[in-house]
Structures are given as structure tokens and as C-alpha cells.
C-alpha positions in Angstrom: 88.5 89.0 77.7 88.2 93.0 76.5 87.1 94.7 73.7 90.0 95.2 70.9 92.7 97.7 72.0 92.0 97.6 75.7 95.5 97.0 77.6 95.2 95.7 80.8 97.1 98.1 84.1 98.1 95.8 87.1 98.8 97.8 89.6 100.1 95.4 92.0 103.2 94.2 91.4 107.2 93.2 93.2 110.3 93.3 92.2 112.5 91.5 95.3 112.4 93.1 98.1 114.1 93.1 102.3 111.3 91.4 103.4 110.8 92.6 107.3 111.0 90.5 110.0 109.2 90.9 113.0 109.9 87.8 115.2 112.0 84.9 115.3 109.9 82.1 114.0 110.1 78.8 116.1 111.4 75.7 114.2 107.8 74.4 113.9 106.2 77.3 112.9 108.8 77.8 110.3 107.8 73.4 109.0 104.1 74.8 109.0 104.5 77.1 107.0 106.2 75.3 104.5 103.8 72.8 104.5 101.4 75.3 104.1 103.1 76.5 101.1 103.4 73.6 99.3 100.0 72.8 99.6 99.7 76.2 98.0 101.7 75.4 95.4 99.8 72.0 94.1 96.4 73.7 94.4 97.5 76.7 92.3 100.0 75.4 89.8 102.8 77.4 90.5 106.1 77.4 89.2 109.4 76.4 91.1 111.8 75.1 88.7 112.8 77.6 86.2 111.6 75.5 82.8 114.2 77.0 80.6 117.5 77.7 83.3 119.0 80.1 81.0 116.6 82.8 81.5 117.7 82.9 85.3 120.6 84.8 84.5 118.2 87.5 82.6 117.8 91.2 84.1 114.3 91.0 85.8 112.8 94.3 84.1 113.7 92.1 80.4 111.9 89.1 81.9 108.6 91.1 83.5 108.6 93.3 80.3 108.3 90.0 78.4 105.5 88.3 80.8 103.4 91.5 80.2 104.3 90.5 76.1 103.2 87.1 76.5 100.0 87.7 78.3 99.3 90.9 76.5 99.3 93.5 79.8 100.0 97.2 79.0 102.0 98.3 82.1 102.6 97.0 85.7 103.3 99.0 89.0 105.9 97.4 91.4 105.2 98.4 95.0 108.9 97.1 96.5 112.1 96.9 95.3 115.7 96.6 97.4 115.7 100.3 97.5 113.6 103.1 96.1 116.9 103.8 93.7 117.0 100.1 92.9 113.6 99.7 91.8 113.7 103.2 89.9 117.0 102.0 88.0 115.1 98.7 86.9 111.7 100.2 85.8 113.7 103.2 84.1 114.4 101.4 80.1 110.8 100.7 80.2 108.7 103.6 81.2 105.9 103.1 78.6 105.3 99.6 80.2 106.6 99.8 84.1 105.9 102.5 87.3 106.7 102.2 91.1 106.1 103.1 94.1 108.9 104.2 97.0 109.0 101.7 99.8 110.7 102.9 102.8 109.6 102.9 106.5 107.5 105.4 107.5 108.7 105.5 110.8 112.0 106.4 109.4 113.2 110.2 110.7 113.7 111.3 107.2 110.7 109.9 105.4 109.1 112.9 104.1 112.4 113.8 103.0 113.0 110.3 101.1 109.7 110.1 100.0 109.7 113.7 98.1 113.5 112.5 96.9 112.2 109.4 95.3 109.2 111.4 93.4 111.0 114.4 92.6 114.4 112.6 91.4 113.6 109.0 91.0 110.3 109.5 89.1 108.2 107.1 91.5 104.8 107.9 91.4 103.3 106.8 94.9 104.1 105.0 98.6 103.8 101.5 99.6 103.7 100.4 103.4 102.7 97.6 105.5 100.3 98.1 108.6 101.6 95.0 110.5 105.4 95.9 109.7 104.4 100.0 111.2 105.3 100.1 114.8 104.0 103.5 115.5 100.2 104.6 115.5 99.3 106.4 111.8 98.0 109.0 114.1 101.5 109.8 115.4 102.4 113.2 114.8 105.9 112.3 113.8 103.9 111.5 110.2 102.3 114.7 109.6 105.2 115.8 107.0 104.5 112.9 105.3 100.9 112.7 105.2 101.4 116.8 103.7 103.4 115.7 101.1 101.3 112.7 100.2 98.1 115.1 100.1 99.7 118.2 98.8 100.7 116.6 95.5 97.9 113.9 95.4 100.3 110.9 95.7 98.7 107.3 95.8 98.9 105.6 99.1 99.1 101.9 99.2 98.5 100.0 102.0 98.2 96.4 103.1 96.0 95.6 106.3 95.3 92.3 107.4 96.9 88.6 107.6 100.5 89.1 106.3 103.1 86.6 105.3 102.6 82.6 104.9 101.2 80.6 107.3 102.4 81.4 110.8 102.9 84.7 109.6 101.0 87.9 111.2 97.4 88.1 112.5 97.5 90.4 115.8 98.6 94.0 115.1 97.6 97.5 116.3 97.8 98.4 113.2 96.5 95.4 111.2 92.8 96.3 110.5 92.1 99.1 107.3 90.2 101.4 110.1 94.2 102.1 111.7 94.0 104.7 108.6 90.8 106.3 109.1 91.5 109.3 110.7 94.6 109.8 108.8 91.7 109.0 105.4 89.3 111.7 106.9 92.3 114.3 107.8 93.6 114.2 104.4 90.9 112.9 101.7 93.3 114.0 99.2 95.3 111.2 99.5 94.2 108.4 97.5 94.6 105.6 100.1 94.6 102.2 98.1 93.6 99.3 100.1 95.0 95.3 98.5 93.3 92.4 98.7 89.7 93.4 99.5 90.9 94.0 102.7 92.8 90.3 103.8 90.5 89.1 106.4 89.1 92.8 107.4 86.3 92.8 104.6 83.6 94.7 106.3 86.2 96.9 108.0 87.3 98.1 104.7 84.1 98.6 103.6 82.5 100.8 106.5 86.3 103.2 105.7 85.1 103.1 101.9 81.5 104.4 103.2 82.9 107.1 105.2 85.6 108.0 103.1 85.6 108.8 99.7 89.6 108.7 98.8 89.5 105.0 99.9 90.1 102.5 96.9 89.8 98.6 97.1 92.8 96.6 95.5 91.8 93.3 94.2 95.1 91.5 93.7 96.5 88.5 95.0 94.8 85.0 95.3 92.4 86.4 98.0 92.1 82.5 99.6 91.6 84.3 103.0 88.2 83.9 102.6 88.4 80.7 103.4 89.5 81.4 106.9 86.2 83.2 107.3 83.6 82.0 110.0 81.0 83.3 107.1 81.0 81.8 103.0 82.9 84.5 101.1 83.5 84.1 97.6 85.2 86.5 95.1 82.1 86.9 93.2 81.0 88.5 96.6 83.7 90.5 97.2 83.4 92.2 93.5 79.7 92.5 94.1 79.1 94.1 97.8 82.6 96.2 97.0 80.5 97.4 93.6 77.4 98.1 95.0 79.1 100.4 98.2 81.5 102.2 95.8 80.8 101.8 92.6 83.9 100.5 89.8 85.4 104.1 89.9 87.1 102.7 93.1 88.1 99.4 92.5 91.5 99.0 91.1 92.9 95.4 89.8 95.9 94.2 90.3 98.0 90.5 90.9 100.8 90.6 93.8 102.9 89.2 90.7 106.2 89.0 92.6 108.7 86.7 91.4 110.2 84.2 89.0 109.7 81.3 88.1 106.4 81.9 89.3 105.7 84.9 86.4 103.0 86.6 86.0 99.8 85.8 87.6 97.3 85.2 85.1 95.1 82.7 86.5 93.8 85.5 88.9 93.2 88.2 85.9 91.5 85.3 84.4 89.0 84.2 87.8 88.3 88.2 88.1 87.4 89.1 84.9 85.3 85.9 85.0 83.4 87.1 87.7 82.8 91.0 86.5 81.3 89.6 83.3 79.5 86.9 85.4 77.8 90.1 87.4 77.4 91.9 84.1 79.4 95.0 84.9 79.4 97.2 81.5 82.8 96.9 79.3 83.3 100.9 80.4 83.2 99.5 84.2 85.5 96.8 83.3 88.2 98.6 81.4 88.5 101.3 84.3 88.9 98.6 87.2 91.1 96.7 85.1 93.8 100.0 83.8 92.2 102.9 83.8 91.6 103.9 87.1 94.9 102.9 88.3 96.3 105.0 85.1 93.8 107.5 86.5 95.4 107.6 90.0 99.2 107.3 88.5 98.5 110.2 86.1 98.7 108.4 83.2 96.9 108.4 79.5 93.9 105.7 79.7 93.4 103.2 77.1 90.6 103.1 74.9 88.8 99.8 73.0 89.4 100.5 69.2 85.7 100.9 68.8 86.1 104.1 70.5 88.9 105.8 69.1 87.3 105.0 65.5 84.2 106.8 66.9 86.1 109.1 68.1 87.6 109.8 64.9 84.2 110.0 62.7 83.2 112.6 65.0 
């Protein structure tokens, strides 16, 4: 799928995390959603059973670091862990092939103090939150300190806007749409504000804050099947192409929402997106920076470089 050398950067990834919960789920909703799920499951293939019940008892950061092995991905960012020290412990024997981001609630009192704790001493290298699961406005002065910190050292922002959870999950939210950020975006445009899933259900939203904002960046990871709950035909070839065509590929940044086992690593959805950017012919250079580079970019990190390159390189 890429020229010879090239190593794949997902930079959407989970190790297990306190997932929040923000109501009590009725006994019916709970059996929808599960039907739901399973439905999921059959259309998508994905693994419940652990096929070989040994590796169950396996530290996770051995089984990722062999997923990225088997399907020949140079390094993976996980967003959540159990704690910021928990995912920085797991990630720590690998750091050639694993980064992550801290985790915490923003609304916490200390979270610019946690926050420059987990970059300073843990080695994290950006901040993960959830819009739905953020009770207070991203305007709320209480989040200055850590909207200084964030922009004072450059620091990746990622965000998730939009439909959360499984079904019966989260669709009403003050701060569920990607335009809750804006004014923090056009306060600070040195913070890189990542954006997953091409916005889940808030599409043009996301892209009128790419248009005004120039620190904005589109994730494409997960499944993206929300587009099938749009009153418009969305596909993921359109997605690629109307996100290209506002922001160009230095903004778009791929990733998975690989979270757990036995599921592993999702490939299937490296494989439908590279599938499209070849189908739109983006160049290989556009290709390899959505797909590592300008998510190694962001995290500070050395980008990779197709063989045919570095021999070029070399002549010269």
C-alpha cells in the first residue's frame, strides 16, 4: 500500500480506560445497544473470543507492539489509559514504537498542573478530552492555565465532538459540536487542536472551524459508519475529498480508534482509507504525510522516508 520503507503512524489509539458515565442507562436502552453492537460485530468481523487464550494473560504493550509487527505499523499514539502514570508506565519499554497522550478531566482544579506533570515527568506528548464528557463551557476562564500551557509549548490537542458511545449513547451536548472550540482555536492558534472522526456527525461544522482556523486538524480514525445516520449520502471517499480540497493533506492526520483485544488492530480501516486516497489520486508525498508523517510532525518526531528517497538522498 506505500512505497518501500514508508512506516505507517496511527495516531489514534487506547489502551483501557474509566470510561465516564454520564447517565444511568434504562434496562432497554442498555438491550439496544447491545443489539446494536452485535450487529456491529457481524458486519465488521470483529473479534470476541480470544483465538489463542494464552495470550490473554500477556502485558498489553507486548501484544500492541506485536499487532504493529504483524501488520507492519511504525508507531501508535494511545490517547487513554487508567491514569496518565499508567499509560506512561506501559508505553515506556517501547518508545521507538508507542507515544500518549494525558487523559485527565479538564475541569479538574489542578489540570494545568497535571497536565505539565505528565509532559514534563511522564514524557506524554499531548491532551486527550471528550466534548460530551466536559461539563463546563471551553470558554470558562477556569481553563485559561491550561489553554497557556497547551499553546506555550505547542502541545497537540485532541478532541472528540459528536455522537459518543454505542447506540443509546450521547447525541445532545453543549459541548458536542467541533465549533464549542472555536474561540478557544482562534484565541490560541498555537495549539494544534486535532479533531477524530471527520467530525462524528458534525461534518460541515468541522469544516467551516478548519476554514477559519488554521491550527485545526481532521482525524480520520475509527469506522466512521455515522455517515449513515446522515439525512444526506456521505461516503468516506467524500469525506477524504471535500476535507482535501478545504485543507489540503498537511492537515489530515490518520489514525484507527484501535482499542482493545481480541479485537487488535484495526486494519480493515487503514485498508478502506488508503483505498480511497489512491482511488482520488492523492500523490505518494500526500499519502505518506496523512498516513505518519504529519502526526510525527505534530508529536515532534523524525518522519519516515520511502527508500527511493533516502537513496536519492544519498547520491546527492
Amino acid at each position: 500500500m506505500f512505497r518501500a520503507g514508508f512506516k505507517v503512524f496511527d495516531i489514534h489509539g487506547h489502551l483501557p480506560y474509566n470510561y465516564p458515565k454520564s447517565f444511568e442507562k434504562h434496562d432497554r436502552i442498555t438491550q439496544y445497544g447491545g443489539e446494536r453492537s452485535e450487529r456491529m460485530r457481524l458486519t465488521w468481523d470483529l473479534r470476541t473470543e480470544e483465538p489463542d487464550p494464552e495470550q490473554a494473560g500477556r502485558p498489553l504493550v507486548e501484544r500492541w507492539k506485536d499487532e504493529l509487527d504483524r501488520y507492519g505499523i511504525g508507531g501508535l499514539n494511545f490517547l487513554t489509559g487508567w491514569t496518565n502514570d499508567e499509560l506512561a508506565k506501559q508505553i515506556e519499554a517501547y518508545p521507538d514504537r508507542f507515544t500518549g497522550f494525558a487523559s485527565h478531566p479538564i475541569e479538574r482544579p489542578d489540570a494545568a498542573a497535571e497536565l505539565k506533570r505528565a509532559v514534563e515527568d511522564l514524557g506524554l506528548r499531548g491532551y486527550k478530552l471528550f466534548g460530551p464528557f466536559t461539563p463546563v463551557s471551553f470558554d470558562d476562564e477556569s481553563l485559561t492555565p491550561v489553554w497557556e500551557l497547551l499553546s506555550e509549548r505547542g502541545l497537540p490537542l485532541l478532541i472528540h465532538f459528536g455522537l459518543l458511545g454505542h447506540a443509546g449513547g450521547i447525541v445532545s451536548h453543549p459541548n458536542i459540536s467541533p465549533l464549542a472550540i472555536f474561540n478557544v482555536a482562534r484565541r490560541y492558534p498555537d495549539i494544534p487542536i486535532i479533531i477524530p472522526h471527520f467530525g462524528c456527525g458534525y461534518f460541515q461544522e468541522l469544516l467551516h472551524l478548519c476554514w477559519s482556523c488554521p491550527n485545526v486538524y481532521v482525524d480520520t480514525s475509527g469506522s466512521n459508519q455515522w455517515i449513515r445516520w446522515m439525512p444526506y449520502e456521505l461516503t468516506l471517499e467524500t469525506l477524504f475529498r471535500k476535507t482535501y480540497e478545504l485543507i489540503g493533506p498537511e492537515r489530515i492526520i490518520f489514525g484507527t480508534d484501535s482499542i482493545s483485544f481480541p479485537r487488535g488492530y484495526n486494519y480493515r480501516y487503514l485498508q478502506d482509507q488508503i483505498r480511497v486516497v489512491r482511488d482520488l489520486r492523492f500523490s505518494d508525498h500526500e499519502i505518506e504525510s496523512i498516513f505518519g508523517n504529519n502526526a510525527r510532525k505534530l508529536l515532534r518526531l523524525e518522519p519516515s522516508s520511502p527508500l527511493i528517497e533516502s537513496k536519492e538522498l544519498t547520491r546527492t
